[in-house]
Steps between C-alpha positions, in 0.01 A plus 500: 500500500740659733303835479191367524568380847617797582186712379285233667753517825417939473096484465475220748716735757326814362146391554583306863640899599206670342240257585176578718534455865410705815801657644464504918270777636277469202143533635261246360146532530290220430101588381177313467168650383195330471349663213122566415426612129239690345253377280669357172892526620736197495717413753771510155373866468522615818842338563610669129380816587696430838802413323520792215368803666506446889868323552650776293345820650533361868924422462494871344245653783667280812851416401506173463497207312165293452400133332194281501542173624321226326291222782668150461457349844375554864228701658417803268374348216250711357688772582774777332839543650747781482855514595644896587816565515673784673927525502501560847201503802543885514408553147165376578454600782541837326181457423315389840428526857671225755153384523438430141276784401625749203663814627508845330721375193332180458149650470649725211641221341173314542348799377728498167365150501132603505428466107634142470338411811136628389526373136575158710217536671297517261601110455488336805630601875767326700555479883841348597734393796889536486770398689855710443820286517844640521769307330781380732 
C-alpha cells in the first residue's frame, strides 16, 4: 500500500510539472472565421479537413502551434475558432509586418501553404478576425 502512494504521490507530481500551460511571453492568438461552403460540404467536413491537413501544415509552414476551438457560448455561434500559438511575440512576428500584413518570409510560408489552402477551397472559404494576446 505504502508504494502505491508513493507511485500515485510520483505521477500526480510528474503530470502537475509536465502538464499544459502557457509559460509568460507566450503569444496567443485568438481566430474566428465565418465560413461559406461549397455546394455539398459539411460544416464536419470542412472543420475535418481543417483539422487533419490545414493545422498540421500551417505549425510546420509558420512555427507554431494551432487548435480548433469548438462554439459553446457567446457571440460567434455559427462560426469556427482557432487558437495560434507562438513561444514568444517575435517568433510570429517572424512572419509579419507591424501592421499585420505578411512580410517576405511569411508569404513563402503562405506559399508552402498554397496546396492545403486550394484543396480547402475547393470546400468552402473562410474570412476571420483575430485578436493576439500575450501571456503575462
Amino acid at each position: 500500500m505504502k508504494n502505491f502512494l508513493i507511485l500515485a504521490a510520483f505521477v500526480l507530481l510528474n503530470t502537475a510539472a509536465f502538464g499544459q500551460m502557457l509559460p509568460k511571453g507566450t503569444l496567443v492568438g485568438m481566430h474566428t472565421f465565418s465560413v461559406k461552403l461549397n455546394g455539398e460540404t459539411t460544416i464536419q467536413q470542412f472543420e475535418d479537413a481543417v483539422k487533419t491537413k490545414w493545422i498540421p501544415a500551417s505549425s510546420k509552414a509558420f512555427s507554431c502551434e494551432a487548435h480548433v476551438l469548438k462554439f459553446v457560448r457567446g457571440e460567434s455561434a455559427k462560426k469556427m475558432g482557432l487558437i495560434i500559438i507562438y513561444k514568444i511575440d517575435a517568433e510570429r512576428n517572424k512572419f509579419y509586418n507591424p501592421d499585420g500584413t505578411m512580410n517576405a518570409v511569411g508569404n513563402a510560408a503562405n506559399a508552402k501553404m498554397k496546396p492545403i489552402t486550394d484543396e480547402l477551397t475547393k470546400l468552402g472559404t473562410m474570412s476571420s478576425g483575430y485578436t493576439d494576446w500575450i501571456v503575462q
